[in-house]
C-alpha positions in Angstrom: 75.8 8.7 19.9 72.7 7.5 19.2 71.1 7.9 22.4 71.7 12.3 21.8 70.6 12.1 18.1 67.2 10.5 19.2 67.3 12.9 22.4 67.8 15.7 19.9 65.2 14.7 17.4 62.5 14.8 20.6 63.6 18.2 21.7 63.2 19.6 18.0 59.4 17.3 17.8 58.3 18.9 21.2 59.5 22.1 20.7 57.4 22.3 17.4 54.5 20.8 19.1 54.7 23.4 22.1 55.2 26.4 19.0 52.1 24.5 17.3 50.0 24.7 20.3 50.7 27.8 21.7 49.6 29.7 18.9 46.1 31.4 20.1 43.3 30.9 17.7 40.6 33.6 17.1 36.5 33.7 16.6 33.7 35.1 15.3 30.7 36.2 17.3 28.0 38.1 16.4 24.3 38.1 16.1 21.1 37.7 13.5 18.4 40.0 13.1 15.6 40.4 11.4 15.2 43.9 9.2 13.4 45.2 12.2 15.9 44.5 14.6 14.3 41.2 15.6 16.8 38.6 17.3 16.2 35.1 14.7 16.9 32.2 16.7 17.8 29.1 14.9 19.6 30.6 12.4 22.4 28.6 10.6 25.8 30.2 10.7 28.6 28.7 8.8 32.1 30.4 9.0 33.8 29.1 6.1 37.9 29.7 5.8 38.7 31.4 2.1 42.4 29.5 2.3 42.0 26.2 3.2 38.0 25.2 2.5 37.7 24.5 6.3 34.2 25.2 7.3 32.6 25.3 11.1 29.2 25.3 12.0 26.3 26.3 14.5 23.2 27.8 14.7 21.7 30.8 16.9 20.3 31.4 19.9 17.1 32.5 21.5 18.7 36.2 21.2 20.1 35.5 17.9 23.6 35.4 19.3 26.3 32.9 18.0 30.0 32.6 18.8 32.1 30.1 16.9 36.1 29.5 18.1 39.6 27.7 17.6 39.8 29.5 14.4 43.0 29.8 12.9 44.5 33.0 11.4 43.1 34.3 8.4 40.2 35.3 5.8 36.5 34.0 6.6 33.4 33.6 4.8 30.4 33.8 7.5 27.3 32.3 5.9 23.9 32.9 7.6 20.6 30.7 6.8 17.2 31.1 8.1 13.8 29.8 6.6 12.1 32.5 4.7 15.0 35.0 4.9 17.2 35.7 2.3 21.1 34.4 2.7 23.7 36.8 4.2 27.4 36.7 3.5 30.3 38.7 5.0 33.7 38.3 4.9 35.7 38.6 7.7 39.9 38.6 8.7 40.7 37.0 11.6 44.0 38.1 13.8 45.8 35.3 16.1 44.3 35.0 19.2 41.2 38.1 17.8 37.3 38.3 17.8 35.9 38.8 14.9 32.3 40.3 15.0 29.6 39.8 12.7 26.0 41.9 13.0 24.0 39.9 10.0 20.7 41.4 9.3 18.6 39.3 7.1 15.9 40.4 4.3 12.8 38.6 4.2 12.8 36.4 1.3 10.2 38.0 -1.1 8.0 35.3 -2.8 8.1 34.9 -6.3 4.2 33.7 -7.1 1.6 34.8 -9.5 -2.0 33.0 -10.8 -2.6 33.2 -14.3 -6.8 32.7 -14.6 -8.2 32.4 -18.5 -11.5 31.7 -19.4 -13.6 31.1 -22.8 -16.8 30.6 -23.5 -18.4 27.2 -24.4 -18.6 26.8 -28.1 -21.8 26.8 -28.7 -23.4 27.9 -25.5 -25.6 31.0 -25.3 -27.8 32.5 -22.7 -31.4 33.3 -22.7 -32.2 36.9 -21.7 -33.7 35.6 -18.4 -31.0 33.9 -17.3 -28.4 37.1 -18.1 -30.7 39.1 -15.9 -30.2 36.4 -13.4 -26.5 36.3 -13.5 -26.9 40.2 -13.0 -28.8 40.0 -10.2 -26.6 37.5 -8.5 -23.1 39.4 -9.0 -25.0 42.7 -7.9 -26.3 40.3 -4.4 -22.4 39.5 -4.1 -20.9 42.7 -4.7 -23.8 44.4 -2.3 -22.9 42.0 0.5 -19.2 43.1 0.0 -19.4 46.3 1.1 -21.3 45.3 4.6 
Protein backbone atom coordinates (compact mmCIF):
# COMPACT_ATOMS: atom_id res chain seq x y z
CA UNK A 1 0.00 0.00 0.00
CA UNK A 2 2.58 2.14 0.57
CA UNK A 3 4.76 1.26 -2.13
CA UNK A 4 1.45 2.72 -4.81
CA UNK A 5 0.88 5.90 -2.69
CA UNK A 6 4.66 6.78 -3.05
CA UNK A 7 4.44 5.44 -6.86
CA UNK A 8 1.45 7.74 -7.16
CA UNK A 9 2.83 10.84 -5.55
CA UNK A 10 5.93 10.50 -8.31
CA UNK A 11 3.64 10.20 -11.19
CA UNK A 12 1.55 13.36 -9.95
CA UNK A 13 5.43 15.26 -9.18
CA UNK A 14 6.73 14.26 -12.79
CA UNK A 15 3.73 14.92 -14.47
CA UNK A 16 3.81 18.55 -13.10
CA UNK A 17 7.31 18.85 -13.80
CA UNK A 18 6.86 17.66 -17.58
CA UNK A 19 3.49 20.34 -17.70
CA UNK A 20 6.06 22.93 -16.03
CA UNK A 21 8.68 22.37 -18.64
CA UNK A 22 6.88 22.01 -21.59
CA UNK A 23 5.37 25.21 -21.46
CA UNK A 24 7.26 27.36 -24.38
CA UNK A 25 8.58 30.67 -23.24
CA UNK A 26 8.66 33.78 -25.54
CA UNK A 27 11.17 36.84 -26.35
CA UNK A 28 11.80 40.01 -27.33
CA UNK A 29 14.05 41.09 -30.11
CA UNK A 30 14.45 44.16 -31.72
CA UNK A 31 16.90 46.88 -32.48
CA UNK A 32 18.31 50.58 -31.35
CA UNK A 33 18.68 53.39 -33.45
CA UNK A 34 19.72 56.56 -33.47
CA UNK A 35 17.07 59.44 -34.69
CA UNK A 36 18.70 59.08 -38.06
CA UNK A 37 18.30 55.59 -38.38
CA UNK A 38 21.85 54.89 -37.05
CA UNK A 39 22.34 51.22 -35.55
CA UNK A 40 23.77 52.15 -31.49
CA UNK A 41 25.79 49.37 -30.45
CA UNK A 42 26.35 48.92 -26.83
CA UNK A 43 23.19 49.89 -25.87
CA UNK A 44 21.68 48.56 -22.60
CA UNK A 45 18.38 46.76 -22.92
CA UNK A 46 16.53 45.66 -19.84
CA UNK A 47 13.22 43.77 -20.31
CA UNK A 48 11.58 44.11 -17.07
CA UNK A 49 8.31 41.74 -16.29
CA UNK A 50 5.23 44.27 -14.94
CA UNK A 51 3.87 41.00 -12.73
CA UNK A 52 6.47 39.54 -10.95
CA UNK A 53 9.54 42.33 -10.92
CA UNK A 54 11.77 39.77 -12.85
CA UNK A 55 14.16 41.73 -14.93
CA UNK A 56 16.70 40.31 -17.76
CA UNK A 57 19.42 41.98 -19.23
CA UNK A 58 21.90 42.58 -22.31
CA UNK A 59 23.24 44.97 -24.32
CA UNK A 60 23.44 45.55 -28.32
CA UNK A 61 25.17 44.74 -31.04
CA UNK A 62 27.42 46.21 -33.68
CA UNK A 63 23.97 46.53 -35.76
CA UNK A 64 22.08 47.60 -32.80
CA UNK A 65 20.29 44.25 -32.69
CA UNK A 66 19.29 42.49 -29.33
CA UNK A 67 17.29 39.43 -28.66
CA UNK A 68 16.56 38.37 -25.08
CA UNK A 69 14.63 34.76 -24.34
CA UNK A 70 13.02 32.09 -21.84
CA UNK A 71 10.49 34.72 -21.07
CA UNK A 72 7.52 33.64 -19.53
CA UNK A 73 4.00 34.71 -20.49
CA UNK A 74 3.00 38.07 -19.89
CA UNK A 75 3.40 42.11 -19.78
CA UNK A 76 7.03 43.62 -20.25
CA UNK A 77 8.68 46.77 -19.67
CA UNK A 78 11.72 47.03 -22.29
CA UNK A 79 14.19 49.67 -20.96
CA UNK A 80 16.85 50.98 -23.39
CA UNK A 81 20.17 52.96 -22.16
CA UNK A 82 22.83 54.52 -24.13
CA UNK A 83 25.30 57.36 -23.15
CA UNK A 84 24.16 60.68 -24.32
CA UNK A 85 20.75 59.49 -25.55
CA UNK A 86 17.75 59.89 -23.79
CA UNK A 87 15.98 56.56 -22.10
CA UNK A 88 13.30 54.65 -24.18
CA UNK A 89 10.59 52.64 -22.70
CA UNK A 90 7.91 50.36 -24.33
CA UNK A 91 5.75 48.06 -23.06
CA UNK A 92 5.29 44.93 -24.53
CA UNK A 93 2.76 41.50 -24.03
CA UNK A 94 4.29 38.47 -24.50
CA UNK A 95 2.23 35.18 -25.87
CA UNK A 96 3.58 31.52 -24.80
CA UNK A 97 6.05 30.38 -26.96
CA UNK A 98 5.77 34.39 -29.08
CA UNK A 99 8.41 37.08 -30.26
CA UNK A 100 7.93 40.16 -29.19
CA UNK A 101 9.64 42.95 -31.27
CA UNK A 102 10.85 46.11 -30.15
CA UNK A 103 12.25 49.02 -32.85
CA UNK A 104 13.60 51.72 -30.03
CA UNK A 105 14.71 54.92 -31.53
CA UNK A 106 16.53 57.00 -29.13
CA UNK A 107 16.69 61.01 -28.88
CA UNK A 108 19.87 62.62 -28.30
CA UNK A 109 19.98 63.76 -24.82
CA UNK A 110 19.98 67.61 -25.21
CA UNK A 111 22.33 69.32 -22.70
CA UNK A 112 21.19 71.44 -20.20
CA UNK A 113 24.22 74.23 -19.85
CA UNK A 114 24.48 77.90 -19.86
CA UNK A 115 27.48 80.50 -18.64
CA UNK A 116 26.38 83.31 -16.68
CA UNK A 117 29.48 86.20 -17.24
CA UNK A 118 29.16 89.58 -14.91
CA UNK A 119 31.43 92.17 -14.68
CA UNK A 120 31.93 95.65 -12.65
CA UNK A 121 34.17 98.07 -12.66
CA UNK A 122 36.96 98.56 -10.08
CA UNK A 123 35.88 101.03 -7.52
CA UNK A 124 37.82 103.52 -7.98
CA UNK A 125 39.62 102.90 -11.24
CA UNK A 126 39.38 105.22 -14.16
CA UNK A 127 41.03 105.46 -17.49
CA UNK A 128 43.12 108.19 -18.99
CA UNK A 129 41.91 109.19 -22.44
CA UNK A 130 45.03 107.60 -23.96
CA UNK A 131 44.60 104.47 -22.73
CA UNK A 132 40.56 104.39 -23.87
CA UNK A 133 41.87 105.11 -27.29
CA UNK A 134 44.10 102.23 -26.75
CA UNK A 135 41.58 99.81 -25.73
CA UNK A 136 39.73 101.02 -28.98
CA UNK A 137 42.29 100.42 -31.11
CA UNK A 138 42.87 96.97 -29.77
CA UNK A 139 39.11 95.60 -29.92
CA UNK A 140 38.96 97.24 -33.51
CA UNK A 141 42.61 94.98 -34.32
CA UNK A 142 40.55 91.93 -32.95
CA UNK A 143 37.36 92.36 -34.50
CA UNK A 144 39.34 93.31 -37.97
CA UNK A 145 41.21 90.03 -37.77
CA UNK A 146 37.83 88.27 -37.26
CA UNK A 147 36.52 88.75 -40.38
CA UNK A 148 39.78 87.34 -42.38
Amino acid sequence: MLIKKLIGLCAIVLASTLVAWAQPSGSVKGQVLDQSGAAIPGATVTVTNTTTGTSTGTTTGAQGRFHVSGLEAGRYVVTVKALHFQTFRQQVALQSGGIASVKAKLMIHAAAESVNVSASAVPGATLQPSQQQILKSNQTIRVLSRRD
